[in-house]
GUNUZA-331641 format. One record per residue (C-alpha): residue number from 1; residue in three letters; x, y, z. Coordinates in Angstrom, 3 decimals, always signed. Layout:
N
<atom><num>NUM</num><residu>ALA</residu><c1>X</c1><c2>Y</c2><c3>Z</c3></atom>
...
end
This chain:
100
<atom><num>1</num><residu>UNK</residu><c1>-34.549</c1><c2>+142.899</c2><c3>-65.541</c3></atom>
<atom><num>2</num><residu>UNK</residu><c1>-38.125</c1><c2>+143.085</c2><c3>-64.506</c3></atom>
<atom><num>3</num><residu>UNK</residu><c1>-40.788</c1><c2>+143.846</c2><c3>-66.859</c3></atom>
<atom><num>4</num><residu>UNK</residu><c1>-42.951</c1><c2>+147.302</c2><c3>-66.411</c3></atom>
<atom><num>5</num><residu>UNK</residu><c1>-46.136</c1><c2>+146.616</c2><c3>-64.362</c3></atom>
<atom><num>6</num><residu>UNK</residu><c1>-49.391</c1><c2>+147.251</c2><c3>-66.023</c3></atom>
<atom><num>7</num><residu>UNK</residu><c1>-51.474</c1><c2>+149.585</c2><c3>-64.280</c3></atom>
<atom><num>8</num><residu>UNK</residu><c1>-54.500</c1><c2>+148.372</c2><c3>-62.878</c3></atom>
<atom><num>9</num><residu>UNK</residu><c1>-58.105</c1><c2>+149.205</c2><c3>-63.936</c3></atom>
<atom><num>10</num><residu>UNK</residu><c1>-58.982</c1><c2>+151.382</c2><c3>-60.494</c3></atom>
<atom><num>11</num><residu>UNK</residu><c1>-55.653</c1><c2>+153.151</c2><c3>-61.118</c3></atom>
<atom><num>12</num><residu>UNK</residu><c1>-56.563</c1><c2>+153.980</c2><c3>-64.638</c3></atom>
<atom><num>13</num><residu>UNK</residu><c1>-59.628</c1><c2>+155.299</c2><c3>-63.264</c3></atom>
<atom><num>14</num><residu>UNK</residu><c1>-58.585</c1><c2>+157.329</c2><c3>-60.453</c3></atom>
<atom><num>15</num><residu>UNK</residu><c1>-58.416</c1><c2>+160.999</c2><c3>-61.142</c3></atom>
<atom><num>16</num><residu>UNK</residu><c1>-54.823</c1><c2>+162.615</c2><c3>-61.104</c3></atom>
<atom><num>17</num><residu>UNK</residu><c1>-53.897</c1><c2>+165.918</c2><c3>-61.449</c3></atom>
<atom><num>18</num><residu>UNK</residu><c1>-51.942</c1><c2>+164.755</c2><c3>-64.735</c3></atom>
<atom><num>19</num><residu>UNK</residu><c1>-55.372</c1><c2>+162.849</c2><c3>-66.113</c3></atom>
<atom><num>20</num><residu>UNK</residu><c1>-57.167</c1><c2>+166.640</c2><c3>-65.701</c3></atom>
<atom><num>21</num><residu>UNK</residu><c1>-54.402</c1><c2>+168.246</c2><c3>-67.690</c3></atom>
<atom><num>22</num><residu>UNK</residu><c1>-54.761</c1><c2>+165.341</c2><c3>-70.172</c3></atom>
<atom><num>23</num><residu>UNK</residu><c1>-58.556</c1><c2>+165.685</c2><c3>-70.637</c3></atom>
<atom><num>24</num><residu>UNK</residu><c1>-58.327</c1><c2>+169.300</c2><c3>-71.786</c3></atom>
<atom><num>25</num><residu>UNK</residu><c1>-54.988</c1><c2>+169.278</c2><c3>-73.565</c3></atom>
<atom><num>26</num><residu>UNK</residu><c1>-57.490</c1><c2>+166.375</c2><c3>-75.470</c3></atom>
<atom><num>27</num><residu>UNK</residu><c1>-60.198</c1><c2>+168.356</c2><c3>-75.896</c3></atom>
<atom><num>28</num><residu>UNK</residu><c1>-57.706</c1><c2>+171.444</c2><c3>-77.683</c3></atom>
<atom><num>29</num><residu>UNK</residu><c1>-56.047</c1><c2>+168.772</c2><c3>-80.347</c3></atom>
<atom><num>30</num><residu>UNK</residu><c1>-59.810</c1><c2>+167.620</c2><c3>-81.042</c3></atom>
<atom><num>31</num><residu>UNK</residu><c1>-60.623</c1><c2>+171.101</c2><c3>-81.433</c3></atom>
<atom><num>32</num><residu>UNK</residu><c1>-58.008</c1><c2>+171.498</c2><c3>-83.416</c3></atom>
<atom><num>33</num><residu>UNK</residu><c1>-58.571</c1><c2>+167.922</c2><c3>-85.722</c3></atom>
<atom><num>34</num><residu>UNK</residu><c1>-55.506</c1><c2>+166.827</c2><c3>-84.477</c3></atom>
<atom><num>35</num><residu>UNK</residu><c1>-57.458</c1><c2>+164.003</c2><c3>-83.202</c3></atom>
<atom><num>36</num><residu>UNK</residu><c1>-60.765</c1><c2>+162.735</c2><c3>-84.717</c3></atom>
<atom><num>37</num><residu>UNK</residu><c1>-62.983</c1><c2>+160.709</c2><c3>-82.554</c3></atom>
<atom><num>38</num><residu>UNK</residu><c1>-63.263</c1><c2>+156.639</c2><c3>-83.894</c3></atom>
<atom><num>39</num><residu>UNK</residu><c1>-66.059</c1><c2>+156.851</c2><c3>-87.150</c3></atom>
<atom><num>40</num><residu>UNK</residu><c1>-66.371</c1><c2>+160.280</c2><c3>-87.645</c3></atom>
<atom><num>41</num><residu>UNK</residu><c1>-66.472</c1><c2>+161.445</c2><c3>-91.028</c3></atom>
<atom><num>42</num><residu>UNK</residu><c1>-65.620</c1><c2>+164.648</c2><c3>-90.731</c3></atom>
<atom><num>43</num><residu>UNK</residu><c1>-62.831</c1><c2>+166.733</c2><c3>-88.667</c3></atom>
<atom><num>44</num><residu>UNK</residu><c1>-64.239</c1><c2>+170.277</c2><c3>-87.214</c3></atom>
<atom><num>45</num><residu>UNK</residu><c1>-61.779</c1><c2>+172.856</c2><c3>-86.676</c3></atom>
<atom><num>46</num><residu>UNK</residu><c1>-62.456</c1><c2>+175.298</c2><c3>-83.680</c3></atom>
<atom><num>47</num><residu>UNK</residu><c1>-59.653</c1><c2>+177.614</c2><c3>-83.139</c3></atom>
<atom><num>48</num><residu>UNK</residu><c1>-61.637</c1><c2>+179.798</c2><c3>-80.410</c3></atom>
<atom><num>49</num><residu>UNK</residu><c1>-62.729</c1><c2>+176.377</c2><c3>-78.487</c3></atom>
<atom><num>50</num><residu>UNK</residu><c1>-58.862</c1><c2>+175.247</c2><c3>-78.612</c3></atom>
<atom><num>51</num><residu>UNK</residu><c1>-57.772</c1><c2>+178.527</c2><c3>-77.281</c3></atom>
<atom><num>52</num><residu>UNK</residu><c1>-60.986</c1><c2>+178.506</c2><c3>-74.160</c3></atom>
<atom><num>53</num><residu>UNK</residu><c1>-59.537</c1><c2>+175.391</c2><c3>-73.616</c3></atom>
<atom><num>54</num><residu>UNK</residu><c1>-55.433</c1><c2>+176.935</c2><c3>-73.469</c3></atom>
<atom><num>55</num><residu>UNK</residu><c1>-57.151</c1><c2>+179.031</c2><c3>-71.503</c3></atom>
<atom><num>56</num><residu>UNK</residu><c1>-58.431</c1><c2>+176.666</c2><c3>-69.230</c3></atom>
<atom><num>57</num><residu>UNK</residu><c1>-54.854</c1><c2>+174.969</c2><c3>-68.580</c3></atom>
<atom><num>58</num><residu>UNK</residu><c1>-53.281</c1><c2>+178.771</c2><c3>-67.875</c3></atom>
<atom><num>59</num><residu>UNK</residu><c1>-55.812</c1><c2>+179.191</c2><c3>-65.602</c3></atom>
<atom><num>60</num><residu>UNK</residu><c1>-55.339</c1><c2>+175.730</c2><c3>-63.997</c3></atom>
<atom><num>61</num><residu>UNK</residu><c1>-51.957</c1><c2>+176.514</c2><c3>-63.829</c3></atom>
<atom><num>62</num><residu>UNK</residu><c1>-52.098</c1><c2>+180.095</c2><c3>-61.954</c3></atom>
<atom><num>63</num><residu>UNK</residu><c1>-54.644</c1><c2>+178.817</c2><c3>-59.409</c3></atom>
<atom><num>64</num><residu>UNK</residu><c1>-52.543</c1><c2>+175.944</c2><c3>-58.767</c3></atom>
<atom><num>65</num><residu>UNK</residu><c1>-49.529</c1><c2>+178.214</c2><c3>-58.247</c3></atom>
<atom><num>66</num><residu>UNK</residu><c1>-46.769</c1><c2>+176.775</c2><c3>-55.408</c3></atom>
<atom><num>67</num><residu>UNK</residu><c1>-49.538</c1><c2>+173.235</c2><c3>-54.869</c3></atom>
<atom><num>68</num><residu>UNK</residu><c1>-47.841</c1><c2>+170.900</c2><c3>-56.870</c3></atom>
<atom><num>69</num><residu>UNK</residu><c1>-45.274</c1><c2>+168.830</c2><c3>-56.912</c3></atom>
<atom><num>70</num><residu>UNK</residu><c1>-42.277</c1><c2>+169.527</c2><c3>-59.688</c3></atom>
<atom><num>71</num><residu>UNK</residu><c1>-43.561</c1><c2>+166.233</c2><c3>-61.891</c3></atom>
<atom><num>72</num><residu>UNK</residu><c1>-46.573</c1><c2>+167.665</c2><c3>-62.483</c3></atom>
<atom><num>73</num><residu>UNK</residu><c1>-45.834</c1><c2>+171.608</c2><c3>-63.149</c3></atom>
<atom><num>74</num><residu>UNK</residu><c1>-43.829</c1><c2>+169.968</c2><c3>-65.752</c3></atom>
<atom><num>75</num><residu>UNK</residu><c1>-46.474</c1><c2>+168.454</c2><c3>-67.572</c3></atom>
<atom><num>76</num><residu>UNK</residu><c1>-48.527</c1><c2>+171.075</c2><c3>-67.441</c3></atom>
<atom><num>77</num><residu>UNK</residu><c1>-46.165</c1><c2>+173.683</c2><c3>-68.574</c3></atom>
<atom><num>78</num><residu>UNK</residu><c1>-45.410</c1><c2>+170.614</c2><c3>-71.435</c3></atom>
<atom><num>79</num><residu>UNK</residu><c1>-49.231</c1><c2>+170.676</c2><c3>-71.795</c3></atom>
<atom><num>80</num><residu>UNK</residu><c1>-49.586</c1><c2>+174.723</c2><c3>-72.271</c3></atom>
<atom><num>81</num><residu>UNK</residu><c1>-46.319</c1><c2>+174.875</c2><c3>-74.720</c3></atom>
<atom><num>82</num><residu>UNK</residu><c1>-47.494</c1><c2>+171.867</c2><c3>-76.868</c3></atom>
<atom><num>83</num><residu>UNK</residu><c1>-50.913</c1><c2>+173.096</c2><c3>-77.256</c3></atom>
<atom><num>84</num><residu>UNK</residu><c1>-49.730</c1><c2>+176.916</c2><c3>-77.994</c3></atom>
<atom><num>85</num><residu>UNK</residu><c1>-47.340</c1><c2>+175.339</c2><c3>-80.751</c3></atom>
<atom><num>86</num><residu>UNK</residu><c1>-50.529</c1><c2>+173.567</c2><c3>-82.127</c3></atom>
<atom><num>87</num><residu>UNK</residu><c1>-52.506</c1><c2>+176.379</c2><c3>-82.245</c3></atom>
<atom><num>88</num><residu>UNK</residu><c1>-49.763</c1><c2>+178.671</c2><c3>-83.735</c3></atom>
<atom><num>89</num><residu>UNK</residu><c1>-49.920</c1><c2>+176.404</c2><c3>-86.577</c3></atom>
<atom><num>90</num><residu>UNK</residu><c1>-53.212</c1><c2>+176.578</c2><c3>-87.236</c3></atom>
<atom><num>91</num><residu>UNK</residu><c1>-53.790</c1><c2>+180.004</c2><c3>-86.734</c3></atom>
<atom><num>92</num><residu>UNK</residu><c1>-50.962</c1><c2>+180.536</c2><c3>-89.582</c3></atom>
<atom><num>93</num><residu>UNK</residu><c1>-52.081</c1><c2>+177.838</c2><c3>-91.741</c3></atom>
<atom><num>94</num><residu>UNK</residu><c1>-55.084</c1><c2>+177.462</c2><c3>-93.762</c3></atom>
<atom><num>95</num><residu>UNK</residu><c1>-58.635</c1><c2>+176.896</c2><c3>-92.450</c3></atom>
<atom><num>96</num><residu>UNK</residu><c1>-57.795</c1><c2>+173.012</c2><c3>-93.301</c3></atom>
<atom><num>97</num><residu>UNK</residu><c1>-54.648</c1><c2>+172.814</c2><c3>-91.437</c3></atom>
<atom><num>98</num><residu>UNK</residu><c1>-55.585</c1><c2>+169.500</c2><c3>-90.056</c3></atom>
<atom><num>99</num><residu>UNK</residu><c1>-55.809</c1><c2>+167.965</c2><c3>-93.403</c3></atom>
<atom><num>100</num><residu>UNK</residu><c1>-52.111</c1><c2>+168.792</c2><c3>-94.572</c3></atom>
end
């Protein structure tokens, strides 16, 4: 069995369709203090800058309508569901839903 190849640096660094939907899906689970960039003190929640940013992936996802390939209307229908379940949560939860 052959080991998975690594990708290489100018593939890491080529923009996909998949590394766009990363980038904002990203963005809403920093929004959200779901992720906390290295050394800050403090997580921010935004709620209405998570949901611009849902927003942003629905709209991706209607302009993009019958362009792309299966592979990636799966991950950004993945993208869209995961970040609606995140924001459910802390829309229901307490204003420090990220700390609990």
């Amino acid at each position: 069995m052959t080991a998975p190849r690594s990708a290489t640096v100018a593939e890491v660094l080529t923009p996909t369709f998949t590394s766009l939907v990363s980038s904002v899906y990203s963005a809403i689970l920093y929004n959200l203090g779901e992720i906390k960039i290295r050394g800050a003190a403090e997580v921010t929640v935004n709620l209405d800058l998570a949901r611009f940013n849902l927003g942003l992936l629905e709209m991706l996802k209607d302009k993009s309508a019958g362009n792309l390939a299966a592979e990636e209307l799966r991950f950004l229908d993945d993208a869209i569901a995961n970040a609606q379940l995140f924001i459910d949560k802390h829309a229901a939860g307490p204003a420090d839903a990220a700390h609990g």
